[in-house]
C-alpha positions in Angstrom: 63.7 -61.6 36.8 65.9 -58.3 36.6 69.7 -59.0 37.1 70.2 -56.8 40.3 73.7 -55.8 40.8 75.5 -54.1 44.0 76.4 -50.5 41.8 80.2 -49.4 42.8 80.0 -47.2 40.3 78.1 -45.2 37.6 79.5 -43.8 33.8 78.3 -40.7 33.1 77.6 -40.3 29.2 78.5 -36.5 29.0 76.5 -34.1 27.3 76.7 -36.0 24.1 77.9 -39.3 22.6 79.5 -38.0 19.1 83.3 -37.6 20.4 85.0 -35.0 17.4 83.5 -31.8 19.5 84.5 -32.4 22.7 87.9 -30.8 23.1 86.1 -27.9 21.5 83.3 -27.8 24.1 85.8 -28.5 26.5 87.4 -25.3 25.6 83.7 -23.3 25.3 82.9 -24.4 28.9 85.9 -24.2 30.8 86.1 -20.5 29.1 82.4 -20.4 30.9 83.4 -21.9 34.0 86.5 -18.8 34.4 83.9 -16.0 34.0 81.8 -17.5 36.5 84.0 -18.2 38.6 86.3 -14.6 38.3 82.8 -12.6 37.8 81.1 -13.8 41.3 84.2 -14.1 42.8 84.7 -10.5 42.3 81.0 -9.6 43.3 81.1 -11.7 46.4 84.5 -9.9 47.3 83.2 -6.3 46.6 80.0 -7.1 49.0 82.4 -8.1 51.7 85.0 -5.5 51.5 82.6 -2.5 50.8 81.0 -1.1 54.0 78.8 1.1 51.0 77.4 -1.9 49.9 76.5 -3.9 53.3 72.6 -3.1 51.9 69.5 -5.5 51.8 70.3 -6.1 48.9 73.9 -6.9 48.1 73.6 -8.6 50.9 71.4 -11.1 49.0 73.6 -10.5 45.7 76.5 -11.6 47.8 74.6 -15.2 48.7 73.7 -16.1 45.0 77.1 -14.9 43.6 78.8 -17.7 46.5 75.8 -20.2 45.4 76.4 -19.8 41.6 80.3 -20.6 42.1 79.4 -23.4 44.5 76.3 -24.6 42.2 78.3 -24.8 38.7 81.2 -26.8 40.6 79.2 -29.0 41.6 78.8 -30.1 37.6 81.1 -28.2 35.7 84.6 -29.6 36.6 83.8 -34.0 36.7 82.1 -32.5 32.8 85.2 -30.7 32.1 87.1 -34.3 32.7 84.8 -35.9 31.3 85.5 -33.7 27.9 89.2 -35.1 27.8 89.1 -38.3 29.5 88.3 -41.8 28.5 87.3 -43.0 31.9 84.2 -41.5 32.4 83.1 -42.8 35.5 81.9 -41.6 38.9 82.1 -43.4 42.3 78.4 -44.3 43.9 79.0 -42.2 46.7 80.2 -39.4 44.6 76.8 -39.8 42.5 74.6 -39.2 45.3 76.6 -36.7 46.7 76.5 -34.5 43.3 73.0 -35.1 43.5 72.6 -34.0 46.7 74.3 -30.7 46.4 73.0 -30.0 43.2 69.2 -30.1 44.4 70.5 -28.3 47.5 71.9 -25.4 45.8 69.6 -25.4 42.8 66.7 -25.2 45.3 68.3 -22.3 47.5 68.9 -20.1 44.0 65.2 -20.6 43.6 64.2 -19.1 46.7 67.2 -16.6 47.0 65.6 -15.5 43.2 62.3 -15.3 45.4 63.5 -13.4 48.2 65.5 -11.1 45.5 62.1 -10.3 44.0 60.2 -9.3 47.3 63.2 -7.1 48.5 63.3 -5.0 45.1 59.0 -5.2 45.5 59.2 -3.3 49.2 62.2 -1.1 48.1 60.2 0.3 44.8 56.5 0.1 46.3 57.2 0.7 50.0 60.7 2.9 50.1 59.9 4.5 53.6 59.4 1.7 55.1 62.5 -0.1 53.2 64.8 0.4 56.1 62.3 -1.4 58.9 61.0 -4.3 57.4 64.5 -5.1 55.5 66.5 -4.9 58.4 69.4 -6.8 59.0 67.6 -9.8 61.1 65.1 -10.2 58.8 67.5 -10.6 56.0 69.7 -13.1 58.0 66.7 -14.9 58.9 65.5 -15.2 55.2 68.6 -16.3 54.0 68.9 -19.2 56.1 65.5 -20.5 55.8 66.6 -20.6 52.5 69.5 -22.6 52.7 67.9 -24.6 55.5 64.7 -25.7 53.3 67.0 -26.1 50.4 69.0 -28.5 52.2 66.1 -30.8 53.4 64.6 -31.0 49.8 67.9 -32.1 48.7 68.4 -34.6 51.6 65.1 -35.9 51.0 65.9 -37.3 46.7 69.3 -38.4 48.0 68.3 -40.2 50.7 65.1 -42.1 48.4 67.8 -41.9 46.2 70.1 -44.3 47.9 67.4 -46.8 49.0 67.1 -47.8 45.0 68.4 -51.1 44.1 70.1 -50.6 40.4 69.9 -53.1 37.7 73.3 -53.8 35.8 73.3 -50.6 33.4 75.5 -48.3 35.1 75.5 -45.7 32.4 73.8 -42.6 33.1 72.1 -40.8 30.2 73.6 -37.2 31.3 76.4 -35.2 32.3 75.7 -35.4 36.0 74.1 -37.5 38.7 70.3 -36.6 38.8 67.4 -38.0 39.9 65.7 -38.7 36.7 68.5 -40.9 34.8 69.5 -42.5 38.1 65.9 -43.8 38.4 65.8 -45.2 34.8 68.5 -47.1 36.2 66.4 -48.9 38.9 64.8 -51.6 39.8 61.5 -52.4 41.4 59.1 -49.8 42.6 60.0 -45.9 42.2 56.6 -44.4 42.1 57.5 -42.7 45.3 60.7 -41.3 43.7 58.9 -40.4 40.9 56.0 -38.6 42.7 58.7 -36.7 45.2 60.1 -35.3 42.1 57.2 -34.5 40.3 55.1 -33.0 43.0 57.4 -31.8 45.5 60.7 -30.8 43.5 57.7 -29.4 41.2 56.3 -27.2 44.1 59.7 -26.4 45.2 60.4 -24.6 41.4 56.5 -23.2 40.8 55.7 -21.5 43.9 58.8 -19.4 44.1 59.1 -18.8 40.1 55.1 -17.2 40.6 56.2 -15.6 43.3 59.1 -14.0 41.8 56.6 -13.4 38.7 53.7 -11.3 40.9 56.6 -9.7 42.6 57.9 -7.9 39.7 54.6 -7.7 37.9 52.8 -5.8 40.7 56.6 -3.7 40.8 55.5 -2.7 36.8 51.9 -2.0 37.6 52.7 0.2 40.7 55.8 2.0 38.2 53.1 3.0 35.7 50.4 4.1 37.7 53.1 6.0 40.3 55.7 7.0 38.1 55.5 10.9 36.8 58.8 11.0 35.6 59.8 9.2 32.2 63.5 8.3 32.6 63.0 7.2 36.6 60.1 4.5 34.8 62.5 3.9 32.4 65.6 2.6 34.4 63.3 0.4 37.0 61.4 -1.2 34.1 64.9 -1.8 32.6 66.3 -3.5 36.0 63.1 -5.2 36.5 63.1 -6.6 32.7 66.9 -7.6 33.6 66.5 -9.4 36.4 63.3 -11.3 35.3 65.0 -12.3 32.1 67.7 -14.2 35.0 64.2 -15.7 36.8 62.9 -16.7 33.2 65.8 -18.5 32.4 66.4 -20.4 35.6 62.8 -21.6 36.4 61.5 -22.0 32.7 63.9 -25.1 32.4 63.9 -26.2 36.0 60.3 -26.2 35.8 59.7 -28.0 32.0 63.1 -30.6 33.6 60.8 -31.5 36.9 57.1 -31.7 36.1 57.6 -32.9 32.3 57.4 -37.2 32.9 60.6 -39.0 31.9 60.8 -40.7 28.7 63.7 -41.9 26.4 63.7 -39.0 24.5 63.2 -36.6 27.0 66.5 -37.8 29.3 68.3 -36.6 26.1 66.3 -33.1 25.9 66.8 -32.6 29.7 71.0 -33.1 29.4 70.8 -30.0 26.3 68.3 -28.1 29.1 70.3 -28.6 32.1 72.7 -26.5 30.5 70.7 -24.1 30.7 70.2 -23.8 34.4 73.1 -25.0 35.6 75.5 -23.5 33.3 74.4 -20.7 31.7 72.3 -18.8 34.7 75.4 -18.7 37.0 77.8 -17.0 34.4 74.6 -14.4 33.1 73.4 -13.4 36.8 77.0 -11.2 37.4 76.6 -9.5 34.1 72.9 -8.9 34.7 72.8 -8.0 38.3 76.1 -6.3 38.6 77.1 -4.1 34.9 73.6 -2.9 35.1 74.1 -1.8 38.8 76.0 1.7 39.1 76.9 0.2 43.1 78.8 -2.2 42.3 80.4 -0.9 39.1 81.8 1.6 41.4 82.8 -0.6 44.4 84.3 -2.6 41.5 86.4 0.2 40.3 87.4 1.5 44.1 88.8 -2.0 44.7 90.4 -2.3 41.3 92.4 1.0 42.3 93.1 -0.2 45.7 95.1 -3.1 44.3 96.8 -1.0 41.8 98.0 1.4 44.1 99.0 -1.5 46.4 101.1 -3.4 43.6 102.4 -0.7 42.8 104.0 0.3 46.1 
């Protein structure tokens, strides 16, 4: 018979267990954290304040700059803590919740990726028609389908989530509340937790990821049968190969996290891949998106001014 226990709490075992590195890593990722953090910030300022960039497309920029402050928050600070402190513990409410918002926002960066993809496909293959079938509705309407279906996912592994009865471990094999380590946790039945994730959190990170991937292929394939001049074929291919470089790294470990079953040694795998995705993607998706873009680089420069010339008077 498993000892059941009424959970209060969970211990979260950090991203690893050998103690001499973690003031340094502390240092590397609250270094990582700033840039995120002062390189979307100043996107998702620029989009707002520059009429020149209130475009399809910065419009969208703006929404993943917000999500990747909001999605590495969600994770990054209780690890920073986590770094320095001996109590390493998180409340059970404050477990699920973490979950819950990092499913929700992980799950709208997938289909704001998605979205991204399809707006640069009708921009490059259908640039006449651009202006009509990205209007400003369309884009509102895509945008919060987005965050609307990302929300429901996320509700729906919380929810299953918080049904579990847990067994008197409390310590969590990661360096935030997700599905996977909770349910090692658990006792009885998860099948149905286990299925949810694999097949539908599974769904939820294929179908956009080979969406995203036709998008940008068919954008190559119409470049090189289309494109007469050398240096315009040069500079899409280049943003296209930049941008899919963001998708590969976001989906490839959200995807090989999600569908791969759970084993001992893969909870340990999964805390080094998370990383990945959830710290890494948000801090590379402002360098990639924005220094390559002459737009914003601009906007970013106008604004810069403006605040000179204001301090300065």
């Amino acid at each position: 018979m498993l000892n059941q226990t009424s959970v209060s709490e969970f211990i979260l075992l950090g991203v690893t267990d050998i103690q001499e590195p973690q003031p340094f890593l502390f240092v590397i990722f609250l270094a990582i954290y700033f840039v995120n953090v002062a390189g979307n910030g100043a996107i998702l300022t620029v989009v707002i304040s520059d009429s020149r960039l209130h475009l399809p497309m910065y419009f969208f920029l703006g929404n993943l700059a917000c999500l990747d402050v909001c999605y590495s928050t969600v994770t990054l600070p209780k690890m920073l803590e986590n770094f320095i402190s001996t109590n390493k513990a998180i409340s059970y409410l404050g477990c699920i919740s973490q979950l819950h918002f990092f499913h929700f926002l992980g799950t709208t960066e997938s289909f704001l990726l998605a979205v991204m993809a399809l707006d640069r496909f009708v921009a490059i293959c259908l640039p006449l028609r651009y202006p009509v079938i990205m209007n400003p509705q369309l884009c509102a309407l895509m945008a919060v389908t987005a965050w609307t279906m990302a929300f429901l996912h996320a509700l729906l592994h919380s929810v299953m989530t918080s049904r579990l009865t847990f067994c008197a471990s409390n310590q969590i094999r990661h360096f935030f509340c997700d599905v996977k380590p909770l349910l090692e946790l658990a006792c009885g039945n998860t099948e149905l937790n286990l299925w949810l994730l694999n097949t539908v959190t599974g769904t939820v990170a294929t179908v956009p990821f080979f969406f995203t991937l036709l998008s940008y292929l068919y954008i190559i394939i119409y470049l090189f049968l289309k494109t007469h001049s050398c240096s315009m074929l040069h500079k899409a291919l280049s943003t296209c190969a930049s941008h899919f470089t963001v998708v590969i790294l976001f989906f490839a470990p959200v995807v090989i996290t999600y569908i791969r079953p759970a084993s001992g040694n893969s909870m340990d795998q999964d805390r080094v891949i998370a990383i990945m995705y959830s710290v890494v993607t948000p801090v590379l998706n402002p360098l990639i998106y924005t220094l390559r873009n002459k737009e914003v680089k601009s906007a970013l420069n106008r604004l810069i001014k403006r605040k000179l010339c204001l301090g300065k008077t």
